[in-house]
N, C-alpha and C positions, 0 to 999 in steps of 0.2 A: 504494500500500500504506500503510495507516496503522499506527499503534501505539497504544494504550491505556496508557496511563500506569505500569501495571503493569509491561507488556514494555519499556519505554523504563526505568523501574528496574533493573528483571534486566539487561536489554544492557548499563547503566552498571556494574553489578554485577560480568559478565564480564567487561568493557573493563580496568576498575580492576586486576581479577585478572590478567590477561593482561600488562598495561603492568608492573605492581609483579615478576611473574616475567621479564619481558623485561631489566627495567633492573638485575635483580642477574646478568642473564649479561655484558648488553651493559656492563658497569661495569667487569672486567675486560679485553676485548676491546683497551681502547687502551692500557693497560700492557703492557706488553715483558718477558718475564722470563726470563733467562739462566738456561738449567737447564746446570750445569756439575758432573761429577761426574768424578774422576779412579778411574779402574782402576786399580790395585795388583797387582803378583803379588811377593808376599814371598820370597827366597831365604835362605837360612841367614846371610847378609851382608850381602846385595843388595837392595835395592827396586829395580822396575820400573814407572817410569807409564807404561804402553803406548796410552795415546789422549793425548799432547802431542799429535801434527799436531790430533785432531778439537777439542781445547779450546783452543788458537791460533787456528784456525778459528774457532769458536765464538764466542771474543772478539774475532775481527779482528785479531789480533798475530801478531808473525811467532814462532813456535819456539823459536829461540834466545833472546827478550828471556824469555820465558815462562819456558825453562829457567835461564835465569841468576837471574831473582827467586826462584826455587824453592829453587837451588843457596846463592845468599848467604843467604835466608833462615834454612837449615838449617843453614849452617855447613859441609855435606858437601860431597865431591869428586862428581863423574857426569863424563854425555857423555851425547850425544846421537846415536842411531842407528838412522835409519828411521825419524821418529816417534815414538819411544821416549824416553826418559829414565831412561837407568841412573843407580841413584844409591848412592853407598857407602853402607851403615847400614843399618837397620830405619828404614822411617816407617809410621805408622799411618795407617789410611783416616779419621780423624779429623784430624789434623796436616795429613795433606796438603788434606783440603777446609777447611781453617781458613785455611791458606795463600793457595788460591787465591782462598777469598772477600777476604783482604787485597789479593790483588795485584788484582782487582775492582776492589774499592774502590778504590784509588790508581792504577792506571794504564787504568781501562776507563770508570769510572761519571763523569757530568759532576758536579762539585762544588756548580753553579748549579742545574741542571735536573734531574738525578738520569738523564739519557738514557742510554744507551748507544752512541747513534752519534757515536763519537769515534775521534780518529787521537792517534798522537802525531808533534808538528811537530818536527823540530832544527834552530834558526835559531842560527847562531854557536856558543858553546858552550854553550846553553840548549838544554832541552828541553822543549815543552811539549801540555798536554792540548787539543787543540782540538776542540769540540764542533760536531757540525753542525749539530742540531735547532737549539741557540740561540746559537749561537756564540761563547759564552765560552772566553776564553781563560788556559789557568792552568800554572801551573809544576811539572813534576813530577821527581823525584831520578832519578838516572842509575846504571843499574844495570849 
């Protein structure tokens, strides 16, 4: 089968079109993006985050570290039951995703790589962030 010079432009024509919409999907594909969003059900006193277990999950943490950076962050009294996080006060669905994208930041995100696949280590009385993509290791506060 041959080509004319004509159709071998056009094919490049297509090629070009195809590759340039291919590389703005596949561009996204190896970035990782932690869609974290806390439910609220407001009580006349009470807040409730009713997905702590699924955003613990979510970030790899256990629960109660979740709920304690929540709790000191805020200042307020809670517990924790069932997955739930009662909390004394009024918080807003703004307050609380502000929070949690702090506690992200500081006890989930790599400071080196920006990965997400990290633990936290406790060696002595240190605690620290260890990454596994690139395996820096960094210090993080005790909560």
């Amino acid at each position: 089968m041959s080509f004319d010079l004509a159709s071998k432009d056009f094919y490049l024509m297509l090629l070009d079109n195809a590759l340039s919409k291919a590389s703005k999907q596949i561009s996204s594909v190896g970035d990782r993006v932690l869609e974290v969003r806390p439910h609220l059900v407001i009580d006349a006193k009470n807040t409730v985050l009713t997905n702590l277990g699924q955003l613990a999950k979510t970030l790899n943490r256990e629960p109660a570290h979740l709920a304690r950076f929540l709790l000191k962050e805020t200042g307020r009294a809670g517990s924790i039951s069932e997955d739930k996080l009662l909390i004394q006060g009024k918080m807003t669905h703004d307050e609380a995703g502000k929070l949690i994208d702090l506690y992200v930041k500081e006890f989930v995100k790599c400071p080196v790589c920006n990965g997400i696949d990290t633990r936290i280590v406790s060696e002595k009385r240190f605690r620290f962030l260890v990454c596994d993509a690139c395996g820096a290791k960094n210090p993080v506060r005790r909560i």
